[in-house]
C-alpha positions, 0 to 999 in steps of 0.5 A, a space after each residue: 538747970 542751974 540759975 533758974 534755968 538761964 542758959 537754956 532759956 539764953 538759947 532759946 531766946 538768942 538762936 533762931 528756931 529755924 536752926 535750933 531745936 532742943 531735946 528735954 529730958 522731963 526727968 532730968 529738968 525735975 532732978 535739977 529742981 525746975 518744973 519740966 511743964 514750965 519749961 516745955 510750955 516756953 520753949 514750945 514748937 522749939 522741943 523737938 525730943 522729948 525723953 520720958 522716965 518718971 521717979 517715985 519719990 526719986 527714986 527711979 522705976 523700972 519702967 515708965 508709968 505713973 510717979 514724981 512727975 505728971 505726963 498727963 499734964 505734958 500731954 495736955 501741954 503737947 495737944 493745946 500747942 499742936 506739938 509733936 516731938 519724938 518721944 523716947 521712953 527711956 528705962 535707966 536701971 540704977 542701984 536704987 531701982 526695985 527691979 521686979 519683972 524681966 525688961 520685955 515686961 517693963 518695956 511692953 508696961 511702958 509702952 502700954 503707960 505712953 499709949 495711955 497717956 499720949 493717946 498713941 
């Protein structure tokens, strides 16, 4: 998300939506410094996938549930603009991820979180 996000907004601006959609990593947007909610909100119906992973204070959880960045806010965001993307959870353990239950129970916590948040 270099340069305030300019190649993503330059695509967006310059292809025509019938042809170009997008994928947005929220989490990722956060690491590259931008605000995800800003930048979904623009790009709008153009969001097709969205990939989930929250952080607390940058550091990756095990599973998807509440940290750095505000779902309830993308939520928000997806009902005001009628939008239904894909959403895909996505658990990434990494060396500095506090691992403390089996992956079956971080799966079945995330999806319970998504249900919660998106109204599933």
């Amino acid at each position: 998300m270099a340069e305030e996000a300019r190649e993503w907004r330059h695509i967006l601006k310059n292809t025509d939506p019938r042809y170009v959609t997008a994928c947005m990593d929220l989490e990722l947007v956060h690491k590259g410094g931008m605000k995800p909610n800003v930048l979904l909100r623009e790009a709008g119906a153009r969001i097709t996938e969205l990939h989930l992973r929250n952080k607390k204070k940058d550091t990756p959880l095990e599973s998807f549930e509440d940290g750095d960045l505000d779902y309830y806010e993308t939520a928000v965001i997806l009902k005001q603009q009628d939008l239904k993307p894909l959403l895909v959870v996505e658990l990434a353990y990494h060396s500095d991820t506090l691992v403390t239950r089996p992956l079956k129970d971080d799966i079945r916590v995330s999806r319970i979180y998504a249900e919660k948040v998106f109204g599933l």
